[in-house]
Structure formats: structure tokens, C-alpha cells
N, C-alpha and C positions, 0 to 999 in steps of 0.2 A: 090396377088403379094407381094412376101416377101420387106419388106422396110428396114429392117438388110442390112447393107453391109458384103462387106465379109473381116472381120476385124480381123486385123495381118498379113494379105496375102500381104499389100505394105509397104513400107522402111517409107511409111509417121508419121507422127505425129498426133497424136490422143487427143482428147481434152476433159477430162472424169469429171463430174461433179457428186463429191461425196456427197451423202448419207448418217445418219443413219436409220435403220429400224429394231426395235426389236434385236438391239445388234449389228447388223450387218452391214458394208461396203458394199452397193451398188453405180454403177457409171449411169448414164444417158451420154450417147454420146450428145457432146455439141450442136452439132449440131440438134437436136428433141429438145432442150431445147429453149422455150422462156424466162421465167424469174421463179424467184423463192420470193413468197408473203408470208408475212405474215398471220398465217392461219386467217379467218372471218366465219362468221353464213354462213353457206352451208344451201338454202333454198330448202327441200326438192322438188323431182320433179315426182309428183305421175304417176304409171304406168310403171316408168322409169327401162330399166334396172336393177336387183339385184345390181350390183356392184357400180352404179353410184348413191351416197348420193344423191347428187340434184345441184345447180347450184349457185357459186356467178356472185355479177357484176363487172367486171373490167374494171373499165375505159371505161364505156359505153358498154364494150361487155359482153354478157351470157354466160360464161363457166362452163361446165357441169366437177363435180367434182369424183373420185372416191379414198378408202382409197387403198394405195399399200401395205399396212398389209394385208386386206382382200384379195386381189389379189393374194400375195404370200404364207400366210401360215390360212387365214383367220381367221386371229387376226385385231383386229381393231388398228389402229395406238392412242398412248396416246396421248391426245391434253393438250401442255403446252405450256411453251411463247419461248419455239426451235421448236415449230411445224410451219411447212411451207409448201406450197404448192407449188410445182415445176409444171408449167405450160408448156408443151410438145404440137409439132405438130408431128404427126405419119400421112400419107398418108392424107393430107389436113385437117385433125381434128385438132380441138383443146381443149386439156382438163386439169382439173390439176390432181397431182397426188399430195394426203398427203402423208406425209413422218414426221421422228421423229424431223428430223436436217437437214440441209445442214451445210456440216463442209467444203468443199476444193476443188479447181478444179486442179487437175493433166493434164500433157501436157507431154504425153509420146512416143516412139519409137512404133509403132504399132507392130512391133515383139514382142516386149515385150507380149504381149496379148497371151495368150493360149487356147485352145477349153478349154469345158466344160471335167469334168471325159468321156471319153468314156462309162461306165457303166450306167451314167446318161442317155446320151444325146440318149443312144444305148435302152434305156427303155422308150423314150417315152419322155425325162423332156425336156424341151427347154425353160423353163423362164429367163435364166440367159445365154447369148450367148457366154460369155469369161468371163477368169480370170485371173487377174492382182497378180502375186507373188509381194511379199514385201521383204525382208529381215530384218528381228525382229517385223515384223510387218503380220495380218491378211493380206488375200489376199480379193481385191476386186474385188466383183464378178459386170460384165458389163451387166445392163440387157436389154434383147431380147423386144423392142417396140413392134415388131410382135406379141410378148407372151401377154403382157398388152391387145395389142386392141385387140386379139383373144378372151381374156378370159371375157373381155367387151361384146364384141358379143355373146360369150355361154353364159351369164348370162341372157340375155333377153331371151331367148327361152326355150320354157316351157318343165319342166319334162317329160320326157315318163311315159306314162300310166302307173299304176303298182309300178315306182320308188318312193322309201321311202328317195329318199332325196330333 
């Protein structure tokens, strides 16, 4: 069950919590977003998932961590003292996501928002669900929670026979 709304389709107001990642302007929908930590020792979690590092403690709870460099271009995200962990609920999980920076939360017209390239979305890409034009500025790309926990889940499941990756 897709957990994406279907965003830019109402007059409302949309509440985007930006991002950086490897040069670039991504938004997390404020709403998925529980808080955003300072990054700490991710204690490996063996067995676990490819994608998912391992787990800190928050405030009494175990939240299972994974890098959204590796998710997106499978770069691992640089760990410096702008690294944070944006802490997200997708369909009752809850996990964090590193990331390079948190820089700014934008409160925009949901029209404003545009699909993905047609040629992307029309091949297959769906990590990134809208994009945010700027005017002298890069555009921020809104990304798809479906795509994160999707690509969570294909990482735990084992190679087919034969495959060399």
C-alpha cells in the first residue's frame, strides 16, 4: 500500500523539510518526519538488512538506522559535525535516515510541486516523487518514503542464484 499522497493535486500547503545529500537538495514531507539528531555510534545489527547500518538508542527507544547516500546513489553519506539523522515514520516504522545536513523547512502551495521528468518516472525511477522549482536556485527534489522502505526491503532478500551482484 503506497504511503506517498498524491502531492500537488490540492490548493493545500505542504510542509517540506530540507536536506543536503552529496551536493544536493532533498525535501522529506514534514509529516514522516519525527525529529532530526545529531549523528551517534550506529551499533551495528548483524544479519540485518544490507541497507540498514545497525541501530541507535533514543531516548530509550531502538531505532534501526540506514545511510540515504547508499539508498540513493550508493555512496555512503560523509560523517562530520552537519551530519544528522532525520528520524522518519513510513507505514508504522520507525527509522533514521543519515543525511549530510539539515539546512531549512520550506511551507509551500502544493501546486507549486511537479511530477518527476516523465522520461524518469516513465523508466522505472520513482525515488524522488516531485520537484520543487526555485527561481536562481536548484530545484528540490521531494523524496518518495515508498521508494526508501521499498529499497529497505529488497536489500534483505537474497541475490538470485547466478547474480554477480
Amino acid at each position: 500500500m503506497s504511503t506517498d499522497r498524491n502531492i500537488g493535486l490540492d490548493d493545500g500547503l505542504v510542509d517540506l523539510a530540507c536536506v543536503l545529500l552529496q551536493g544536493n537538495v532533498y525535501a522529506i514531507e514534514v509529516p514522516y518526519l519525527r525529529e532530526i539528531v545529531h549523528c551517534q555510534k550506529v551499533t551495528p545489527l548483524p544479519k540485518a538488512p544490507a541497507l540498514i547500518e545497525g541501530v541507535i538508542d533514543l531516548r530509550g527507544a531502538v531505532v534501526p538506522v540506514v545511510d540515504l547516500g547508499t539508498v540513493l546513489s550508493g555512496e555512503r553519506v560523509k560523517e562530520d559535525e552537519r551530519a544528522r539523522i532525520a528520524v522518519v515514520s513510513v507505514e508504522g516504522l520507525v527509522f533514521g535516515l543519515r543525511i549530510e545536513a539539515a539546512t531549512h523547512v520550506l511551507s509551500i502551495e502544493a501546486t507549486r510541486l511537479e511530477e518527476p521528468p516523465a522520461l524518469a518516472t516513465q523508466s522505472g525511477y520513482d525515488a524522488v516523487r516531485a520537484v520543487l522549482r526555485r527561481e536562481n536556485d536548484v530545484p528540490v527534489l521531494v523524496l518518495s518514503m515508498d521508494h526508501v522502505l521499498e529499497a529497505i526491503y529488497r536489500s534483505a532478500r537474497p541475490a538470485p542464484e547466478g547474480s554477480t551482484s
